[in-house]
KOLKOLTOR-575993 format. One line per field, with one value per atom (N, C-alpha, C, O): residue number from 1; residue in three letters; atom name; x, y, z. Coordinates in nm, 3 decimals. Atoms other than C-alpha are relative to their C-alpha. Layout:
<sites>
seq: [NUM,...]
type: [Ala,...]
atom: [CA,...]
xx: [X,...]
yy: [Y,...]
zz: [Z,...]
</sites>
This chain:
<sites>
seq: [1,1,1,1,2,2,2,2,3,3,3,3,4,4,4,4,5,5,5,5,6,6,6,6,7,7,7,7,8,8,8,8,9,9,9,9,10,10,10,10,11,11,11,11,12,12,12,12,13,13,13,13,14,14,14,14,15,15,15,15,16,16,16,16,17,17,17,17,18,18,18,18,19,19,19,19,20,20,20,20,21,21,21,21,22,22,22,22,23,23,23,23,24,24,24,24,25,25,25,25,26,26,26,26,27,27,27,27,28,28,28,28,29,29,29,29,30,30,30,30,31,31,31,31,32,32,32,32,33,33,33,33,34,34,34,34,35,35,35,35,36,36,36,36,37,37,37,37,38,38,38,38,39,39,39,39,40,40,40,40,41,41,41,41,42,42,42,42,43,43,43,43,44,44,44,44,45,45,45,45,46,46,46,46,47,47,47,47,48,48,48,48,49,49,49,49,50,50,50,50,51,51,51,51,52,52,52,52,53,53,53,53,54,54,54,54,55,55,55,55,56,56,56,56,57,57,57,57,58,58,58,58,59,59,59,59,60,60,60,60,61,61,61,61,62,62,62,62,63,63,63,63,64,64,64,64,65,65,65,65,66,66,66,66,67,67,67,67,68,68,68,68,69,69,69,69,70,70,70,70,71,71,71,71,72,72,72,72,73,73,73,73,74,74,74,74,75,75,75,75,76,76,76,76,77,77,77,77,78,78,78,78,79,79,79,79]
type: [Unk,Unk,Unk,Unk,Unk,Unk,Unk,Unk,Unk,Unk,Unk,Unk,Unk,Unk,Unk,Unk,Unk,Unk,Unk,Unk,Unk,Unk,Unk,Unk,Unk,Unk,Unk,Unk,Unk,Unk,Unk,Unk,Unk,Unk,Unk,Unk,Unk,Unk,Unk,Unk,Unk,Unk,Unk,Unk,Unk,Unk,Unk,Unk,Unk,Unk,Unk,Unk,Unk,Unk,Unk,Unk,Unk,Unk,Unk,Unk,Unk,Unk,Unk,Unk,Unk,Unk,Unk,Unk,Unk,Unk,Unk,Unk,Unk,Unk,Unk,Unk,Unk,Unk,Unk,Unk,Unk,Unk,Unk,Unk,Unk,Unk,Unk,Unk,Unk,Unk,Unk,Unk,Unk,Unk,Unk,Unk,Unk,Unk,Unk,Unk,Unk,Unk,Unk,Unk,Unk,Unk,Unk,Unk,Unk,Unk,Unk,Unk,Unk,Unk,Unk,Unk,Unk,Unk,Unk,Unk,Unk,Unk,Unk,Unk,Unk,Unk,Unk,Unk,Unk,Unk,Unk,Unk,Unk,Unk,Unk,Unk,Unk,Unk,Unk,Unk,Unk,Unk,Unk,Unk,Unk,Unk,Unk,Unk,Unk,Unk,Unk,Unk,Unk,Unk,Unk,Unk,Unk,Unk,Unk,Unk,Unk,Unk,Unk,Unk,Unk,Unk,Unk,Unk,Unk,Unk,Unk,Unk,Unk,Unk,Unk,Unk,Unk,Unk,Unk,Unk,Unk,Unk,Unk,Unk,Unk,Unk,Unk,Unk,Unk,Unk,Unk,Unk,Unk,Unk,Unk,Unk,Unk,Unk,Unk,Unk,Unk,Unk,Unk,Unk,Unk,Unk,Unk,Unk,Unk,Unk,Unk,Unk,Unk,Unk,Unk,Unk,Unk,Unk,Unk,Unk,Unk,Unk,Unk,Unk,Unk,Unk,Unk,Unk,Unk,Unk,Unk,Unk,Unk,Unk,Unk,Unk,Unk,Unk,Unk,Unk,Unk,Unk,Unk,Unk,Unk,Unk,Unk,Unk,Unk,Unk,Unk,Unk,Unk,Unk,Unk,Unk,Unk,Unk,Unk,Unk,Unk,Unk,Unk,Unk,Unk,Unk,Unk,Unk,Unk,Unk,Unk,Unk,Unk,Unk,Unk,Unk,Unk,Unk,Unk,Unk,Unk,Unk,Unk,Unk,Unk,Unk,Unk,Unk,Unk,Unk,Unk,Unk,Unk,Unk,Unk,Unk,Unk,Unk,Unk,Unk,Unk,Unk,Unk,Unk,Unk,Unk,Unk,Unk,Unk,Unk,Unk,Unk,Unk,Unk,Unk,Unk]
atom: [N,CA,C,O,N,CA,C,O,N,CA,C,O,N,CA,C,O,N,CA,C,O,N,CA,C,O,N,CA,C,O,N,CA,C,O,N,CA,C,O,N,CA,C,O,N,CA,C,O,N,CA,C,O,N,CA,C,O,N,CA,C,O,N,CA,C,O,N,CA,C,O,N,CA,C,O,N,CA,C,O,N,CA,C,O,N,CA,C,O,N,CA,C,O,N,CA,C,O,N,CA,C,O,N,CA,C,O,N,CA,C,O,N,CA,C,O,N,CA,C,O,N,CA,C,O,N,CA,C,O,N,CA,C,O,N,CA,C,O,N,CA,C,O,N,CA,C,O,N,CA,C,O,N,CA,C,O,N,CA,C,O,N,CA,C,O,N,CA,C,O,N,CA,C,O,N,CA,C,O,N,CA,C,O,N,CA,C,O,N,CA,C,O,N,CA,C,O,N,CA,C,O,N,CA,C,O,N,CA,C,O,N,CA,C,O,N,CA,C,O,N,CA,C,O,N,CA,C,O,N,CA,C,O,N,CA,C,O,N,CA,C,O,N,CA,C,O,N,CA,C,O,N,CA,C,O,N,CA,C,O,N,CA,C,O,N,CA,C,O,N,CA,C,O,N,CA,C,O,N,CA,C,O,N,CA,C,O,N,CA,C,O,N,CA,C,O,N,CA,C,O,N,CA,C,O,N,CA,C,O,N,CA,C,O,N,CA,C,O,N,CA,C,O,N,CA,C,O,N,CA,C,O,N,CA,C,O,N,CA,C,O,N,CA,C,O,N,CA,C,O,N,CA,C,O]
xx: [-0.063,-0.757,-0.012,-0.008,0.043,-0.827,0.155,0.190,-0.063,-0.548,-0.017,-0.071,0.002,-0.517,0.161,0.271,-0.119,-0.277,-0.081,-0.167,-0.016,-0.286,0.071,0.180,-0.128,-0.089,-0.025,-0.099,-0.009,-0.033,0.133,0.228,-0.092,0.211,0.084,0.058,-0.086,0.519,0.027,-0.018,-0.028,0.632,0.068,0.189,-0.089,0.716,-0.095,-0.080,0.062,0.504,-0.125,-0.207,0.112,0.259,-0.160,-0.168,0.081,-0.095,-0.118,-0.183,0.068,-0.344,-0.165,-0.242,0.125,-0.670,0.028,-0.063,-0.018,-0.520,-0.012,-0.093,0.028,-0.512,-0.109,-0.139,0.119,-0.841,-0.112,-0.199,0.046,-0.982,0.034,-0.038,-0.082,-0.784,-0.098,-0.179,0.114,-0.960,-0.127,-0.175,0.141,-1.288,-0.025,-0.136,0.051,-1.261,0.007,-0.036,0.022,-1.181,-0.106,-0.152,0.095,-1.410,-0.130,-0.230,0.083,-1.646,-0.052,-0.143,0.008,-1.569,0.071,0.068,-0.081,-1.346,0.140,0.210,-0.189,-0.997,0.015,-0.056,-0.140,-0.713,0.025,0.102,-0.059,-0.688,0.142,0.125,-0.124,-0.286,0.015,0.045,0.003,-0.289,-0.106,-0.160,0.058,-0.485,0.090,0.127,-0.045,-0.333,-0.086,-0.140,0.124,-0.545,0.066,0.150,-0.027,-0.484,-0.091,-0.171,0.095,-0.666,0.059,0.179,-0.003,-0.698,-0.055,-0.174,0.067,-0.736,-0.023,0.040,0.043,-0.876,-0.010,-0.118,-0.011,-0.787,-0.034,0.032,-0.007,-0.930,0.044,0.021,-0.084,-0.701,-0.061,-0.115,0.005,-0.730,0.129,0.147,-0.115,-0.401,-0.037,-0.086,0.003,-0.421,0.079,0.061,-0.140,-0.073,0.009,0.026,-0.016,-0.064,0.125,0.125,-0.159,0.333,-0.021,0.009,0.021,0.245,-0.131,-0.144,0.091,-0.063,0.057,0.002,-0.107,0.156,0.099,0.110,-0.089,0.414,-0.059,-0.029,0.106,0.117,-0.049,-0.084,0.093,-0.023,0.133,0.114,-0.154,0.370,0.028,0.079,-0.050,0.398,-0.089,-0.063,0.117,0.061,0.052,0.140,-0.063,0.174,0.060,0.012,-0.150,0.500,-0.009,0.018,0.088,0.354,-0.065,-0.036,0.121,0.046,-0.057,-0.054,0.072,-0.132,0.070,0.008,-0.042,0.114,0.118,0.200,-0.075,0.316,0.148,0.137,-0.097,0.675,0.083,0.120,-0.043,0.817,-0.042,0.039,0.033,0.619,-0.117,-0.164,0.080,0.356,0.066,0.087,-0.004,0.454,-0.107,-0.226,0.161,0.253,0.027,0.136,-0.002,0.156,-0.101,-0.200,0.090,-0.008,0.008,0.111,0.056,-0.199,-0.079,-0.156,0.062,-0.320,-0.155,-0.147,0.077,-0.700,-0.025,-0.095]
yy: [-0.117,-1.621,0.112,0.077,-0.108,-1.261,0.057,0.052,-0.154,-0.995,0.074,0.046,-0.122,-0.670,0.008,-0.040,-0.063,-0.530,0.113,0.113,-0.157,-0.125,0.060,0.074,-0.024,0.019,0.126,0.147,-0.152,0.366,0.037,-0.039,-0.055,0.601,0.024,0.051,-0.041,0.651,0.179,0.273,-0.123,0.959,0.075,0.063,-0.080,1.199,-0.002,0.091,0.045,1.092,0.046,0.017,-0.074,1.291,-0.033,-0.098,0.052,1.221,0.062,0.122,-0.079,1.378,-0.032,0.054,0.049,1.225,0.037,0.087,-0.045,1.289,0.189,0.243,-0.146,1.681,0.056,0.154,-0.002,1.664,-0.010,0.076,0.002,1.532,0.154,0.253,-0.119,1.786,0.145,0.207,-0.159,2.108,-0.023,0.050,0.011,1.980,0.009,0.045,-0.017,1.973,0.058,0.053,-0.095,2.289,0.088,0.189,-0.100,2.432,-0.056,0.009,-0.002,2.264,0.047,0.040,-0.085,2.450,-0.080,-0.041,0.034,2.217,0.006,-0.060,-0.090,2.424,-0.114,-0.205,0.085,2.253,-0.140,-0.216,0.102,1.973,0.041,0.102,0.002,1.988,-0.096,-0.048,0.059,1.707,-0.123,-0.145,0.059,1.425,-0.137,-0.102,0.120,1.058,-0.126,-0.205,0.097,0.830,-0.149,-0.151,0.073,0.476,-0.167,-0.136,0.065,0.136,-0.108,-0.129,0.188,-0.213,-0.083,-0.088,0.142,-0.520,-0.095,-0.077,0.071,-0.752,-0.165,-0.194,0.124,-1.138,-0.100,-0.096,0.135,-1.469,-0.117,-0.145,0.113,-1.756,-0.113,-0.088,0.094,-2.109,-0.035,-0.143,0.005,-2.048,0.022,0.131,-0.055,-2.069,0.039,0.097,-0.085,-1.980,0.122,0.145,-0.146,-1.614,0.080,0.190,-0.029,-1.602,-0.066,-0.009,0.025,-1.795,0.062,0.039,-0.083,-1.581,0.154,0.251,-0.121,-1.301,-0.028,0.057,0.020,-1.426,0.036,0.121,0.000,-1.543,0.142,0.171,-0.104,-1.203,0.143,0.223,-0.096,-1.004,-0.029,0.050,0.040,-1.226,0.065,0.104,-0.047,-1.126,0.132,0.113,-0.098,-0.783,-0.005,-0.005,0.003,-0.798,-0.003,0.088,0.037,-0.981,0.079,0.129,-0.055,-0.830,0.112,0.187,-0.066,-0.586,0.169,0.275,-0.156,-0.281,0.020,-0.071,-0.014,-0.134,0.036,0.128,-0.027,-0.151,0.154,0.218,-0.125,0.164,0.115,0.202,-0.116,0.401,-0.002,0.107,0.039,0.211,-0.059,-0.180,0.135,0.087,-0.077,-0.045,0.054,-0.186,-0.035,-0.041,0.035,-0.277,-0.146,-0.168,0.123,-0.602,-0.038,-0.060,0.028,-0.681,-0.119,-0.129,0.113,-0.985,0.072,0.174,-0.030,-0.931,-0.131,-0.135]
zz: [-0.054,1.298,-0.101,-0.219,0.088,1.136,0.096,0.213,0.029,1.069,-0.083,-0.190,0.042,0.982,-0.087,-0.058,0.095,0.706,-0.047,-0.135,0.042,0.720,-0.076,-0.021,0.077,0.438,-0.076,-0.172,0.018,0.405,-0.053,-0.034,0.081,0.185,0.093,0.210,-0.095,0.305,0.040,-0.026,-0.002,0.432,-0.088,-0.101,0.087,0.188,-0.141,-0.219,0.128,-0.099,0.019,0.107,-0.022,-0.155,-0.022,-0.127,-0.055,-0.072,-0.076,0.010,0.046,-0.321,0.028,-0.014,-0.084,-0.166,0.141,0.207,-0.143,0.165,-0.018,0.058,0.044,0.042,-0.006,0.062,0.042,-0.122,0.126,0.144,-0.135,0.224,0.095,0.114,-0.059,0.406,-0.043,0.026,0.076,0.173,0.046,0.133,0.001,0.170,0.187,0.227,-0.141,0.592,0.048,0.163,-0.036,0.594,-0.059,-0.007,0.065,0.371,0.062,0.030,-0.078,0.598,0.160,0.243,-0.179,0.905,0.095,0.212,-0.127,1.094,-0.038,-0.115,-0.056,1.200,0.053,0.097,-0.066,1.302,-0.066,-0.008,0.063,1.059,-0.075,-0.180,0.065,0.957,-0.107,-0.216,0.128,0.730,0.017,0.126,-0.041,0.642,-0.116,-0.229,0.038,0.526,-0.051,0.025,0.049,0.308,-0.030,-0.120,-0.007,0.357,-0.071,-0.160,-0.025,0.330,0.105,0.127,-0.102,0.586,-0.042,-0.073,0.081,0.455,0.167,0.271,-0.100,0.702,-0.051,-0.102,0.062,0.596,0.127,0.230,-0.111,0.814,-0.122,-0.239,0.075,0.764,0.126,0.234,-0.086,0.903,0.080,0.136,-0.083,1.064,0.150,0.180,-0.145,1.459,0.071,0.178,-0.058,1.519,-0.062,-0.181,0.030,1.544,-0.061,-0.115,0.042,1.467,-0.188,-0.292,0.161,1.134,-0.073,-0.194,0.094,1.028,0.024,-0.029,0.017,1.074,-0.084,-0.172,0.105,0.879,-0.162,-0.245,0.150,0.574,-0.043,-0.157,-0.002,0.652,-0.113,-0.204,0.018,0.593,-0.145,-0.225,0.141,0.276,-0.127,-0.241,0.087,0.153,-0.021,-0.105,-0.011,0.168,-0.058,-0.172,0.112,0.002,-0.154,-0.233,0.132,-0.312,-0.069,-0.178,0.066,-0.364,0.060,-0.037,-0.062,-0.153,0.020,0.013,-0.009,-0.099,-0.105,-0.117,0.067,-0.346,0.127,0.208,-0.065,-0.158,-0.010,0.089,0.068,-0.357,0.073,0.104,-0.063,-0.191,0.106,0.139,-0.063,0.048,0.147,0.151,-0.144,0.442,0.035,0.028,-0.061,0.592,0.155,0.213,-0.140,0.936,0.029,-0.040,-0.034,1.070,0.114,0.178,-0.161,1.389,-0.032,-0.127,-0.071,1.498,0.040,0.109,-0.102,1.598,0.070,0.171]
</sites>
């Protein structure tokens, strides 16, 4: 089974690659970008076939290791 763990800054914390993105897409000519949010997805296959327990493994992974809690949320989908 493969999930996803998305883990992006929380709100409020400022985003200086998300900024940097942001400038550079205007100074390329595309209006109407308001902000831009720089993230990553980790994509983990486990030999778990219960989707409730590779969600769990997936939530733990996370916690531990993968997002800083302080100033990182995460999200995790089942694919």
């Amino acid at each position: 089974m493969k999930v996803r763990i998305d883990i992006m800054l929380k709100n409020g914390v400022l985003d200086p690659q998300g900024k940097a993105i942001s400038h550079a897409l205007s100074t390329l000519g595309f209006a109407g970008v308001e902000d831009v949010r720089v993230g990553k997805s980790i994509i983990v296959t486990t030999s778990e076939p219960d989707a409730a327990k590779a969600t769990e493994a997936a939530k733990a992974m996370a916690e531990k290791i993968l997002a800083n809690l302080v100033i990182e949320d995460f999200k995790i989908t089942v694919l």
